[in-house]
C-alpha positions as CSV (number, residue, x, y, z in Angstrom):
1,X,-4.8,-40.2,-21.2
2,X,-5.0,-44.0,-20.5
3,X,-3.5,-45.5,-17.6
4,X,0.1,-45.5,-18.1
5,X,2.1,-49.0,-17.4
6,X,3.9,-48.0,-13.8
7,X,6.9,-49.4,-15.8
8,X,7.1,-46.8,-18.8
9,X,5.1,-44.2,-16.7
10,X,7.6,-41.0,-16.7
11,X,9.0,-40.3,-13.5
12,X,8.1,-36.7,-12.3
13,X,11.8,-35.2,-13.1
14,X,11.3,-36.4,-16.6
15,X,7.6,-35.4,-16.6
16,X,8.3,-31.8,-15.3
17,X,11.6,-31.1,-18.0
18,X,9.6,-32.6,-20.6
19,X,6.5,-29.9,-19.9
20,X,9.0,-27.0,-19.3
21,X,9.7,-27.4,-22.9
22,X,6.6,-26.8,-23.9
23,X,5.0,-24.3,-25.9
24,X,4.5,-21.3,-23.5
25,X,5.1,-23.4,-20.3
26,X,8.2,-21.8,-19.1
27,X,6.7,-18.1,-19.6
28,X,3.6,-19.5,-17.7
29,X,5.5,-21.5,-15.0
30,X,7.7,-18.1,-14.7
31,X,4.7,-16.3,-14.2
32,X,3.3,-18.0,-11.7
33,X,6.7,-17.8,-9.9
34,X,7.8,-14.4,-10.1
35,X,4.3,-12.6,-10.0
36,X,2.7,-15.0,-7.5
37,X,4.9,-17.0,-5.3
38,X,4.0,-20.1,-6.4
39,X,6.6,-22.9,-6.4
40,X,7.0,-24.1,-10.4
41,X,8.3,-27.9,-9.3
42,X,5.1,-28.0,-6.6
43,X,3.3,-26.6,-10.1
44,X,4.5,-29.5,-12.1
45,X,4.0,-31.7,-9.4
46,X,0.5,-31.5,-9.8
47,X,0.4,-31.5,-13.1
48,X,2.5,-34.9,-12.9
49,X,0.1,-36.6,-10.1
50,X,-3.0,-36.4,-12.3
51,X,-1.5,-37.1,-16.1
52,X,0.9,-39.8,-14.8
53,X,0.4,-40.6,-11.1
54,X,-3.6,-40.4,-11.2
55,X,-3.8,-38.6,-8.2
56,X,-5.9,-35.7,-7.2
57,X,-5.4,-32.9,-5.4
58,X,-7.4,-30.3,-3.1
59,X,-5.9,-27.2,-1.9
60,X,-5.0,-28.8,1.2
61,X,-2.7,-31.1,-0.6
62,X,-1.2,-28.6,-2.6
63,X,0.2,-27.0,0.6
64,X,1.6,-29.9,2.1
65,X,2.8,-31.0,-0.6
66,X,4.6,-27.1,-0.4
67,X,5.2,-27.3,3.3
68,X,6.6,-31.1,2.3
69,X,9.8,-29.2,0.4
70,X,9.5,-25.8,2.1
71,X,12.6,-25.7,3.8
72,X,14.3,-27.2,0.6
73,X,13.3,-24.5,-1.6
74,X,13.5,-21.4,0.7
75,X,17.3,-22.7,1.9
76,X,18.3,-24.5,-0.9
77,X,17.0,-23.7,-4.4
78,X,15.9,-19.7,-3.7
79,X,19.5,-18.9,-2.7
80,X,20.9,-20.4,-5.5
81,X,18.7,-18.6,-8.0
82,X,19.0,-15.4,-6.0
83,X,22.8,-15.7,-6.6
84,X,22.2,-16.6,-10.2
85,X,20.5,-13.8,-11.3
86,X,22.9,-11.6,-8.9
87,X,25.4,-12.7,-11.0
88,X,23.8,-11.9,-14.1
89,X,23.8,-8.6,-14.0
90,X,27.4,-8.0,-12.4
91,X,29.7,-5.8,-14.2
92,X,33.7,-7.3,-12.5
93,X,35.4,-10.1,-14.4
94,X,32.9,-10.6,-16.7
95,X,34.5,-13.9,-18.1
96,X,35.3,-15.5,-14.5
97,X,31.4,-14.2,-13.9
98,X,29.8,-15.7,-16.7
99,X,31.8,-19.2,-15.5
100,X,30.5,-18.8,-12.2
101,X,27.3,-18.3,-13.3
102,X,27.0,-21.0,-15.5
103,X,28.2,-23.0,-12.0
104,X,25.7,-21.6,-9.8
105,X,22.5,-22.7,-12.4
106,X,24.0,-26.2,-13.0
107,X,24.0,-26.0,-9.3
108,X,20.2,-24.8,-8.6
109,X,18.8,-26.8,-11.7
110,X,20.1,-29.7,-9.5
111,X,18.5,-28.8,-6.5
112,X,15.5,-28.4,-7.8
113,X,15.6,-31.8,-9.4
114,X,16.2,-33.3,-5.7
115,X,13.1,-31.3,-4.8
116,X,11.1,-33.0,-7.5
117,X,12.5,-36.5,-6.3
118,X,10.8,-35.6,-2.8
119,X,7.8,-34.3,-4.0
120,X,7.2,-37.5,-6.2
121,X,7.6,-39.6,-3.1
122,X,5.2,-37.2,-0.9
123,X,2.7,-38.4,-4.2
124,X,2.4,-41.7,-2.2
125,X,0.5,-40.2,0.6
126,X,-2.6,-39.1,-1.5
127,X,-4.3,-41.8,-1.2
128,X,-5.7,-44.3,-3.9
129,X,-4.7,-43.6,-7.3
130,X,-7.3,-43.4,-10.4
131,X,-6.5,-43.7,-14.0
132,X,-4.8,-40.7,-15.4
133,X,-6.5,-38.2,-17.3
134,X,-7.1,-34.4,-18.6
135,X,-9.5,-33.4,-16.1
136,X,-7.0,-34.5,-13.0
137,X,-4.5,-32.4,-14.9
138,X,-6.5,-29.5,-14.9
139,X,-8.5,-30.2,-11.3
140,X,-5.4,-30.2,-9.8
141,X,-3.6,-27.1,-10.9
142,X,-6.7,-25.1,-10.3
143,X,-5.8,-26.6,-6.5
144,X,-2.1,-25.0,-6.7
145,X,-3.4,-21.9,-8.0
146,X,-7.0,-21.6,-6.2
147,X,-7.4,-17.9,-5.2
148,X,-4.8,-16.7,-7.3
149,X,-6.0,-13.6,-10.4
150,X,-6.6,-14.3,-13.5
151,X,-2.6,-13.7,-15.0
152,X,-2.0,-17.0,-12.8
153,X,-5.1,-18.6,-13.8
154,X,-4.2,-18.1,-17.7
155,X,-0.3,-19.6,-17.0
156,X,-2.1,-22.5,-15.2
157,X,-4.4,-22.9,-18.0
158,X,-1.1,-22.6,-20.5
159,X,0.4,-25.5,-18.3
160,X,-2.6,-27.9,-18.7
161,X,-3.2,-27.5,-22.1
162,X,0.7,-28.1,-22.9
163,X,-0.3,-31.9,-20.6
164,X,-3.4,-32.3,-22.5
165,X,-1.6,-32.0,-26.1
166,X,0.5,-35.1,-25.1
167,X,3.7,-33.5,-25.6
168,X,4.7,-34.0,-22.3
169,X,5.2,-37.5,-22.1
């Protein structure tokens, strides 16, 4: 991973839907969510700051960069997906349901883009950037998921190797 010109470098929203698709990314990102708490855009975040950004993180800047969209996600984006799965699983008006549903996602997928917006900007506050590279990717994800067992350690590991193939850019 070569420095990126700031010009073409992807910005994080494109970064983050690009790795989502990845092979095994969204089971690993769901798994780290679900099972452990963790926050999937302050996941891809990281991933982001060292394949693109050049940044690094410690734990300590993993959670502020959490505590930087904390209030977003736990009054924004987890009510939304909380009423999207709700609805999922509703038996009344199934078709006026479904609709709803498919409102309610639309809704939450844009939230959690604005979230990613804010978290690129918090990026700015990590001090100097260094060129991009594999082991950023990877020192920095083991930041997000330091303590965590090893079911969250083997989704991180899913999530850097999806970075390191390239097909994330």
């Amino acid at each position: 991973m070569s420095a990126p010109d700031p010009a073409e470098a992807p910005s994080l929203r494109d970064f983050a839907v690009a790795t989502y698709g990845g092979d095994g990314v969204q089971a690993a990102c769901l798994t780290l969510q679900d099972a452990h708490g963790l926050d999937v855009n302050v996941v891809l975040f990281a991933a982001w700051a060292g394949a693109v950004a050049g940044r690094a993180l410690g734990p300590q800047d993993a959670a502020a960069a959490s505590e930087a969209v904390r209030r977003w996600r736990e009054e924004v984006v987890r009510p939304l997906r909380s009423v999207r799965r709700a609805l999922k699983s509703m038996e009344p008006l199934a078709d006026a349901r479904a609709a709803l549903r498919a409102r309610v996602k639309a809704a939450e997928l844009e939230a959690e883009l604005l979230q990613l917006d804010a978290l690129e900007g918090f990026a700015a506050k990590l001090g100097r950037p260094s060129a991009p590279c594999a082991a950023l990717v990877s020192s920095n994800l083991s930041a997000v998921a330091d303590g965590l067992p090893a079911d969250a350690q083997d989704a991180v590991a899913a999530i850097a190797a999806a970075c390191h193939s390239g097909s994330t850019a």
